[in-house]
ZAMARGU-4260 file (C-alpha; in steps of 0.2 Angstrom, whole numbers, plus 5000, padded with zeros to 4 digits):
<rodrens>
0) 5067/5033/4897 | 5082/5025/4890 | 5084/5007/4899 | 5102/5006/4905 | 5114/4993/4896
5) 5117/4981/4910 | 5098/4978/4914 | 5093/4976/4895 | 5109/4964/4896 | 5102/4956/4909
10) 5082/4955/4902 | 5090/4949/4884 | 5100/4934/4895 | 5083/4930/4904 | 5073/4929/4888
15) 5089/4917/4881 | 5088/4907/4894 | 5068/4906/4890 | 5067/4900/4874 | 5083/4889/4876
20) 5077/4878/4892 | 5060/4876/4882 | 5071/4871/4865 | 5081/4859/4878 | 5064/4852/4886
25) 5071/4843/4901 | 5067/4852/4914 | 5062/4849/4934 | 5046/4845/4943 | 5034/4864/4944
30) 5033/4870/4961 | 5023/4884/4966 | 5030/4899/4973 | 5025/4908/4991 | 5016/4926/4987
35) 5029/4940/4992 | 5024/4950/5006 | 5022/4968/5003 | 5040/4973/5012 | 5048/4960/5004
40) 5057/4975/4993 | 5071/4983/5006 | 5066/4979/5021 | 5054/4972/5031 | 5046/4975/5048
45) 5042/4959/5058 | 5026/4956/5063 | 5033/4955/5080 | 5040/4970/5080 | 5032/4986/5090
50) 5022/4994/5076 | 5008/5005/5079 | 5001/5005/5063 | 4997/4998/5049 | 5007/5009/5038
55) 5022/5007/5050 | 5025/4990/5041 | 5023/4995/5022 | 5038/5008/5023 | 5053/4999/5016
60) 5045/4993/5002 | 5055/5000/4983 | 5037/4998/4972 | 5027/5006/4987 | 5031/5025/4991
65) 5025/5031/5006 | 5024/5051/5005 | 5021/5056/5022 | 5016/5072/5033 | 5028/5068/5045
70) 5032/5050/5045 | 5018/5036/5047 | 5013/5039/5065 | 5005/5055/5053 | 4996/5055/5038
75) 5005/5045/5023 | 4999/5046/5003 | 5004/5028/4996 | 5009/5027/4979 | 5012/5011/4968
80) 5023/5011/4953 | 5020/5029/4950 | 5001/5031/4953 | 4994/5043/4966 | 4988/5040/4984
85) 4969/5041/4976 | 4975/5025/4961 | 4981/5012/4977 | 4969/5002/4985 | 4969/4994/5001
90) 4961/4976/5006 | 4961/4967/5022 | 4960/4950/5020 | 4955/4953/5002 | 4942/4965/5006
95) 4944/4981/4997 | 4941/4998/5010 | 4935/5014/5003 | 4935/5032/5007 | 4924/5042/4995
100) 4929/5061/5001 | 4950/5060/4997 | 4962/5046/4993 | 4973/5054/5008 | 4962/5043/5020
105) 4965/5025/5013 | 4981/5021/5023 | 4970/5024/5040 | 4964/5008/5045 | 4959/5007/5063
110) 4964/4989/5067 | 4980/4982/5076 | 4994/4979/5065 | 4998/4963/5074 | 4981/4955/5064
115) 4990/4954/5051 | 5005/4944/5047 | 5010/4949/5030 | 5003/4956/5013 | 5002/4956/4997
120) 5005/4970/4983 | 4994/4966/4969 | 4998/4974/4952 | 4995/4971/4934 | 4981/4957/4931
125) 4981/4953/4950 | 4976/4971/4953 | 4963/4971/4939 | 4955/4956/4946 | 4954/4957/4963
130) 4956/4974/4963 | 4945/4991/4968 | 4944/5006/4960 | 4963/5008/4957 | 4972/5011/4944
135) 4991/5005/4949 | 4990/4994/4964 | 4982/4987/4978 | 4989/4981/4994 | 4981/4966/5002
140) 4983/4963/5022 | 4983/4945/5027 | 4975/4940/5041 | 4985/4934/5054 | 4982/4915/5063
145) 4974/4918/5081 | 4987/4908/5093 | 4982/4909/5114 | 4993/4922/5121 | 4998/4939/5121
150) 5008/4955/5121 | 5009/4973/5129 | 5023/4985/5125 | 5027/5001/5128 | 5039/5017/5120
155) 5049/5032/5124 | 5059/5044/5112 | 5061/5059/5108 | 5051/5076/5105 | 5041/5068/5121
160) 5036/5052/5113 | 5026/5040/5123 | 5015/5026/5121 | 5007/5010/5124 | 5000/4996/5116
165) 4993/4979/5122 | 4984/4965/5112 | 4978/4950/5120 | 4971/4932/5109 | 4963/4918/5117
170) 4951/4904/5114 | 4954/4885/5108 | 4958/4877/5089 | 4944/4873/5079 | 4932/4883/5092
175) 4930/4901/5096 | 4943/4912/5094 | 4947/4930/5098 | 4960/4944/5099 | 4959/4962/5105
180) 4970/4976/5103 | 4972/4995/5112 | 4984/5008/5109 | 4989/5024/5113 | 5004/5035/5107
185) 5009/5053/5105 | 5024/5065/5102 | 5027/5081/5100 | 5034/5081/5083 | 5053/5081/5078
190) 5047/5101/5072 | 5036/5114/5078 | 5017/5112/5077 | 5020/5093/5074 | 5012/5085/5087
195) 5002/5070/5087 | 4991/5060/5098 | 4982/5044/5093 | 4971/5031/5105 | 4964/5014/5095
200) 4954/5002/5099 | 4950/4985/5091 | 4945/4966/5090 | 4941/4951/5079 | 4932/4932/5083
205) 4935/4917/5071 | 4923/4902/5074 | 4918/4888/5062 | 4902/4889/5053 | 4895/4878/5040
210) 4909/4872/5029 | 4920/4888/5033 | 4926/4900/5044 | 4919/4915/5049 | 4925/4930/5055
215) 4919/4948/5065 | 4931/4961/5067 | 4930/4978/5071 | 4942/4993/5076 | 4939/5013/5083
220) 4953/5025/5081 | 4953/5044/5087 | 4969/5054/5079 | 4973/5071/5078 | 4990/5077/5071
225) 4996/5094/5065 | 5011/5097/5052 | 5015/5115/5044 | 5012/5114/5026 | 5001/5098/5026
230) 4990/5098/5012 | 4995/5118/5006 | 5013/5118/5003 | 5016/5133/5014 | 5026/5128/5031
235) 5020/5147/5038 | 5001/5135/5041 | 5000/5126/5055 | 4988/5113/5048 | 4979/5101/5061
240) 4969/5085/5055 | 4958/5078/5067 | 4947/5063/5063 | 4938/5049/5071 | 4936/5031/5059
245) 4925/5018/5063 | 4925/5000/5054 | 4912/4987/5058 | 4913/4970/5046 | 4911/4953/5043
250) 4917/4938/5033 | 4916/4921/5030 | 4927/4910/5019 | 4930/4891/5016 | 4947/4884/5008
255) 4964/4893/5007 | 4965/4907/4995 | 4981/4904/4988 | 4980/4896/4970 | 4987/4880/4971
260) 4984/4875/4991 | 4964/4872/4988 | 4957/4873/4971 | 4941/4876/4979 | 4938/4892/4989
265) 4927/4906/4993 | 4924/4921/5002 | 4912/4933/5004 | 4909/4950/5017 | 4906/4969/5020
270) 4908/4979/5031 | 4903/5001/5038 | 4915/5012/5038 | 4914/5029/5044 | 4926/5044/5045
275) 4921/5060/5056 | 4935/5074/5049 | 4941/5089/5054 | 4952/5099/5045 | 4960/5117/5051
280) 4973/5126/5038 | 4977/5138/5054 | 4977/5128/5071 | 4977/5145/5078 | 4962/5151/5069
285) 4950/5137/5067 | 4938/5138/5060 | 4921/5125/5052 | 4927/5127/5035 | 4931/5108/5030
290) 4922/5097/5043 | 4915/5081/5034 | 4905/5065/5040 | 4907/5051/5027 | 4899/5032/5026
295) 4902/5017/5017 | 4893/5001/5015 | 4900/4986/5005 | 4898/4969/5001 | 4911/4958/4994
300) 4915/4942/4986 | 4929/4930/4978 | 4933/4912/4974 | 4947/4899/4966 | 4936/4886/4957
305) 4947/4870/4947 | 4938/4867/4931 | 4947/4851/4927 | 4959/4858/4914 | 4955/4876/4919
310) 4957/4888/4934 | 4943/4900/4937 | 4945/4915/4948 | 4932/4928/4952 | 4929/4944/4962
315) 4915/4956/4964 | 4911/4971/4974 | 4895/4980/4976 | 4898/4998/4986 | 4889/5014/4993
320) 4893/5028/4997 | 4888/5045/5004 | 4893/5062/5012 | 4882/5065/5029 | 4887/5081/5032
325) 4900/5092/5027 | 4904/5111/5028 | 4915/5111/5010 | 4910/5097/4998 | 4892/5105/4992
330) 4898/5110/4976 | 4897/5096/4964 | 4882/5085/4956 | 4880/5072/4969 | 4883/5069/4990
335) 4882/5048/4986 | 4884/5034/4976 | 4884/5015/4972 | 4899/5007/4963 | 4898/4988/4957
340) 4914/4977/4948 | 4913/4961/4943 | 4929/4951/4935 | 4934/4934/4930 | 4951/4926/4926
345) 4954/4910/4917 | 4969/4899/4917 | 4978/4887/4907 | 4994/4877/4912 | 5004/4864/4901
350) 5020/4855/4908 | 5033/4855/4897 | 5043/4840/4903 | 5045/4848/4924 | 5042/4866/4916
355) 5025/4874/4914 | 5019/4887/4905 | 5001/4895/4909 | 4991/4904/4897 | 4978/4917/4909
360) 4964/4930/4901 | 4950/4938/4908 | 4937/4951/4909 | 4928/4966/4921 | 4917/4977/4924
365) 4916/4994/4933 | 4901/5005/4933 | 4893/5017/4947 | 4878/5026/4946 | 4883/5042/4941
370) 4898/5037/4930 | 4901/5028/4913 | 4901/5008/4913 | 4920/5002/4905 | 4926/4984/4902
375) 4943/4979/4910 | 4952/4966/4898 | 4965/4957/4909 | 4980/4946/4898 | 4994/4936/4901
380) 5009/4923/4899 | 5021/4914/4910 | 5033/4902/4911 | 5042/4893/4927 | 5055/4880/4926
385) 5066/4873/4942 | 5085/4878/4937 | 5094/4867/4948 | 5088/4871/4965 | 5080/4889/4958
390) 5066/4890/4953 | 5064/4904/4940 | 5047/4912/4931 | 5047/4923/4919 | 5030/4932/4915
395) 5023/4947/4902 | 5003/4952/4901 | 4992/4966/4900 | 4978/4974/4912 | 4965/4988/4911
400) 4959/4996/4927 | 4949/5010/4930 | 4942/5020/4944 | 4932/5038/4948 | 4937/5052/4958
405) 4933/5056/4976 | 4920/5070/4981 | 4937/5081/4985 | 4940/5083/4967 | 4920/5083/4963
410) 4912/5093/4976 | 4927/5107/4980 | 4922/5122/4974 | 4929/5128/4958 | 4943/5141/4965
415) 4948/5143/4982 | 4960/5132/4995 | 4956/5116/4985 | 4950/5121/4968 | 4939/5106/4962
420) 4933/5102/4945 | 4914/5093/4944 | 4917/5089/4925 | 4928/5077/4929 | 4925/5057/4927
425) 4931/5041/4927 | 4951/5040/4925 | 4957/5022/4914 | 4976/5013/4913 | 4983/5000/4902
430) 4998/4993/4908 | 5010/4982/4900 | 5023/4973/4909 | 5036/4960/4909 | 5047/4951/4921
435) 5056/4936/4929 | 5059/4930/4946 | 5072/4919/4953 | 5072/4910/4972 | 5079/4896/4979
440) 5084/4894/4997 | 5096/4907/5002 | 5091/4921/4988 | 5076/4929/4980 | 5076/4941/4966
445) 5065/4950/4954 | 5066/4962/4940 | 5051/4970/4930 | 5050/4981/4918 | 5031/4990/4914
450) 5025/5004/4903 | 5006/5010/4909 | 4998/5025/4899 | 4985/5033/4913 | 4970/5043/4904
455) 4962/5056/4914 | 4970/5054/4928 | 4966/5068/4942 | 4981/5077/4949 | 4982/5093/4959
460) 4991/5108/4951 | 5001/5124/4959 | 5000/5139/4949 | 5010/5154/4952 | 4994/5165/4946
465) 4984/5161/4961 | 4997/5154/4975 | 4985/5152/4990 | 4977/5138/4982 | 4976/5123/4969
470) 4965/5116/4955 | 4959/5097/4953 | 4967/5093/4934 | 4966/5078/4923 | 4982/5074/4914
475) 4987/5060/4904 | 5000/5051/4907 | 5013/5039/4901 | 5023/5030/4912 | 5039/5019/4911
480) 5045/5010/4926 | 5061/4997/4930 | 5058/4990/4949 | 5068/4975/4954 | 5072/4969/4971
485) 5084/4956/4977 | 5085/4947/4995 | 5102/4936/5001 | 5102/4926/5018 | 5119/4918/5022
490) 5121/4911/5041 | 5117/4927/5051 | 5116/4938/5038 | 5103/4945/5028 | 5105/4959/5014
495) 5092/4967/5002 | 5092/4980/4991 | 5079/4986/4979 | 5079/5000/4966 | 5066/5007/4955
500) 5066/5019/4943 | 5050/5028/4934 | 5049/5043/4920 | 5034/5050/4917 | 5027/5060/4901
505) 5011/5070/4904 | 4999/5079/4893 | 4987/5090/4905 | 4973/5092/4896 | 4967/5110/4904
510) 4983/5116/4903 | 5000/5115/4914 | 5001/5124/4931 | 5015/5130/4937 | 5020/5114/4946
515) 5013/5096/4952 | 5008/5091/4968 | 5004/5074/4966 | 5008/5065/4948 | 5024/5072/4945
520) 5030/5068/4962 | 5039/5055/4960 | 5055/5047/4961 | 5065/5046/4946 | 5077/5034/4954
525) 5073/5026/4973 | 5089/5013/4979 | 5082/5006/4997 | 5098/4994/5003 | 5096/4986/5023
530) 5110/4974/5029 | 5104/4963/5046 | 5117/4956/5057 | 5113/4945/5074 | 5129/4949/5082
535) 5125/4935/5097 | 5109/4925/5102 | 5092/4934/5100 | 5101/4950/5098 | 5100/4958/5079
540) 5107/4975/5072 | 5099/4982/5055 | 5106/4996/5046 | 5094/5004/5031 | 5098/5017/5017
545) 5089/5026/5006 | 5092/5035/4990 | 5080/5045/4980 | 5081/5057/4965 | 5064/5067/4962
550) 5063/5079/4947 | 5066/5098/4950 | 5048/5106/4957 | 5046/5124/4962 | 5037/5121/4974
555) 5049/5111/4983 | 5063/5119/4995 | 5080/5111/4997 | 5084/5099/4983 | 5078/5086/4974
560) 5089/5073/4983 | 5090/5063/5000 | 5098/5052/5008 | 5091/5043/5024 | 5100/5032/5035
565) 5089/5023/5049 | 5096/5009/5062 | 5085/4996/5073 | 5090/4982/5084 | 5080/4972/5095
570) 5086/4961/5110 | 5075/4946/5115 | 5077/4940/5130 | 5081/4956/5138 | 5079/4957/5154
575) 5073/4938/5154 | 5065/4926/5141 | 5048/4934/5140 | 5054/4952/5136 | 5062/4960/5121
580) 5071/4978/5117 | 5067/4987/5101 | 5079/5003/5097 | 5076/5013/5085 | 5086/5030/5075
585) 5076/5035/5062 | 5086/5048/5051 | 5101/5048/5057 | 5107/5059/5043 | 5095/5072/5048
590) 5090/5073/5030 | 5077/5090/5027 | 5070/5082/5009 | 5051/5086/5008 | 5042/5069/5004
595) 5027/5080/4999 | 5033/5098/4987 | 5034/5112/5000 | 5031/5100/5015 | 5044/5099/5029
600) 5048/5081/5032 | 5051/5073/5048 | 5070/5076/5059 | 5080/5064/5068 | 5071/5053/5079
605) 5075/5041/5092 | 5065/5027/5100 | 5063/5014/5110 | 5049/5001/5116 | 5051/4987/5127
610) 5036/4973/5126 | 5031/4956/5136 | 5023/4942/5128 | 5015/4927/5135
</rodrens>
């Protein structure tokens, strides 16, 4: 991919500036910067705002693509950087969930969104650390503080949406706290056979214990959804997922996780998770085809230690899994495994005069019981230096992950709907990466540029020969990326913009199909721009856009290009002080682009939800 001029302009001044603030050695007290919260990209969903899952708040985020089944009250495949939905991982509160049959289950996680106040999205060294069997990313869910009150909403819109959703918190500081959460929403869909109908239920208690914290938490969600084309590419099936997830878990932690707020923190928890499946190709001719029952146990661990001169983080994870019954999946070697990782990063920082650089390097391991053990060297550089009142950081490193595929690709049999391949193993990435950040108080930017070279990576192929199905492949595959995102507050006006762009060069090593499905699915260029007025007192208007360029793919309809246009507002204080007013157009251009190759995507939809808090 030829870097455009301006940006290797811009990457050339950067690295200038680099070598002559460290020539000129007078530079500014270190601070440390906050983490960035996952949507900090385009545009970001408050925490307040009436979301009713997760995935609702991870949406407008440029190096996070959400490819959903329609939209993401549905099913949603989360990709970071290029990867596939089966190379993110998702953590809560830095625990890594698991799903062993399919990577298109790791964005269900059956707790409220309003747990949470924010994430983070760990690549690179971050991700090999602290990371779980993925290869491009990880997003980590923060737990939210407990504070004595509550909040019950509910929402009307089109194609018969309705829904409601209530969570309550209560106890005292430094005692027992709690918080429950219970929602219910459905629609008929914005096209025929697109219905949906989900009911959740979930809670967590905080009390102190010992020297820490620890916490219970726990959530129930029923869901069924149906889409024409789903998972097959063919809009003439009316495809139907219906599943129930269950999460029990635990944890218990002492000192504040971010490096450089307690020097001296740990955590450590597990938790069960079950998925009860159901998947029909024809809603009108069901049949027991793909049913599946799914556990996983896990135990968890991590900690910032302060050597003196030397920062030690660690992580590891120990893992089982199995199939308990399944009416598709009996095909390949295995029905269970255990998994364990185990990594350890050290760092180094000198002050240069009120600038720092910090020299970081680390290794881990992954192994399962039925698959090879690698080693996962982590690598890295940076530099920070106050700028005035910015304070800029420029960074380059290296990182090794690795993960194994799920029982989908293993235990399918070899031809049919889902053609699955038991021959295959453990997939690898090395990623190199640089970049710089700048923030001060009314602006925050970044621009990174990566390169990451994925080695038997699984992706699923179409082939004309045999159109009624697809085959699980392994491709390898290099991939070149520029992601930047920049955010400007001034007054009562906030703007973001974020662009990425990604070109991909595989090598499959059984041979092409026809066309991808899943790793050439991409967008070659994404823009995501939002601008958020307050026109008066508690009363805001956000306009979103969104631009992306895919590369051609017979088996998608309609183009390769879309634009979207969305608006929100929100009124607080409307009727009285306790209330507020969300309004939401989603797709305002009506744009027919399918997010998943020969998928329909989602129409125009129009919302809105008015809550109480107390």
């Amino acid at each position: 991919m030829q870097i455009p001029e301006k940006t290797r302009k811009i990457v050339l001044a950067g690295i200038g500036l680099l070598f002559a603030s460290i020539l000129n050695g007078q530079l500014d007290p270190v601070v440390d910067l906050s983490s960035f919260p996952v949507y900090a990209g385009a545009y970001g969903e408050s925490s307040k705002a009436v979301a009713v899952q997760v995935g609702d708040r991870m949406r407008r985020e440029v190096r996070v693509d959400m490819q959903t089944r329609g939209g993401p009250g549905y099913q949603s495949d989360i990709s970071v950087r290029g990867g596939i939905f089966e190379g993110t991982g998702m953590m809560i509160g830095g625990l890594s969930l698991f799903d062993p049959q399919t990577g298109h289950y790791f964005s269900e996680i059956p707790l409220d969104p309003g747990f949470f106040s924010g994430a983070r999205l760990l690549t690179g060294t971050k991700n090999g650390v602290y990371g779980f069997n993925s290869t491009s990313g990880s997003i980590d869910w923060e737990w939210a503080p407990i504070v004595a009150g509550g909040r019950i909403s509910a929402t009307v819109g089109t194609d018969n949406r309705i829904g409601g959703r209530a969570i309550a918190n209560g106890g005292s500081d430094g005692g027992l706290q709690w918080q429950v959460g219970i929602t219910k929403d459905k629609s008929d869909g914005s096209v025929e056979d697109g219905d949906f109908d989900l009911e959740r239920i979930s809670g967590r208690f905080e009390m102190p214990l010992g020297a820490g914290k620890l916490r219970l938490f726990g959530g129930y969600v029923e869901k069924f959804y149906g889409w024409p084309g789903m998972y097959t590419g063919f809009p003439s099936l009316s495809e139907t997922e219906d599943y129930a997830i269950s999460l029990l878990g635990w944890q218990w932690e002492t000192g504040d996780m971010e490096l450089g707020e307690n020097r001296h923190s740990h955590r450590i928890g597990g938790y069960w998770r079950q998925l009860d499946d159901d998947y029909e190709f024809n809603r009108y001719s069901p049949n027991n085809f793909f049913e599946h029952l799914t556990e996983v146990w896990s135990l968890q661990g991590d900690g910032l230690v302060d050597l003196e001169s030397v920062n030690l983080s660690y992580r590891w994870v120990l893992l089982k899994d199995e199939i308990r019954r399944s009416t598709s999946l009996g095909n390949g070697p295995f029905t269970e495994r255990e998994y364990g990782t185990a990594s350890v990063l050290l760092e180094r920082g000198w002050n240069l005069k009120g600038g720092e650089i910090s020299l970081y390097g680390g290794m881990g391991i992954d192994t399962s019981d039925k698959d090879e053990t690698v080693g996962t060297p982590q690598a890295g550089v940076s530099w920070s230096r106050m700028v005035k009142e910015s304070h800029w950081k420029f960074y380059t490193e290296y990182s090794k992950t690795s993960q194994v595929p799920g029982y989908t690709v293993l235990n399918s049999g070899p031809s049919g709907l889902f053609g699955g391949n038991p021959d295959l193993g453990r997939e690898t990435a090395d990623t190199v990466e640089a970049g710089f950040l700048v923030q001060n108080k009314g602006l925050t930017a970044q621009l990174v540029i990566f390169q990451r070279e994925d080695e038997d990576l699984v992706d699923w192929v179409y082939d004309s020969n045999t159109p009624s199905a697809r085959q699980a492949s392994a491709v390898d595959l290099t991939v070149r990326g520029i992601e930047g995102w920049l955010r400007w507050e001034i007054q009562q006006t906030a703007f973001e913009i974020g662009y990425a762009a990604l070109d991909k060069d595989p090598d499959y090593l059984d041979g092409a199909g026809d066309a991808s499905f899943y790793a050439l699915n991409y967008a070659k260029h994404r823009i995501l721009a939002s601008v958020g007025q307050e026109l008066f007192e508690a009363f805001e208007v956000r306009l979103l856009g969104e631009y992306r360029k895919h590369p051609s793919n017979s088996l998608r309809s309609g183009g390769d290009e879309a634009f979207y246009l969305h608006l929100h507002a929100s009124w607080k204080g409307f009727p009285t002080e306790n209330w507020q007013l969300f309004v939401d157009f989603d797709n305002l251009t009506e744009e027919d682009f399918e997010p998943v190759p020969g998928t329909p995507g989602p129409g125009l939809e129009i919302r809105a939800s008015l809550s109480y808090s107390w």
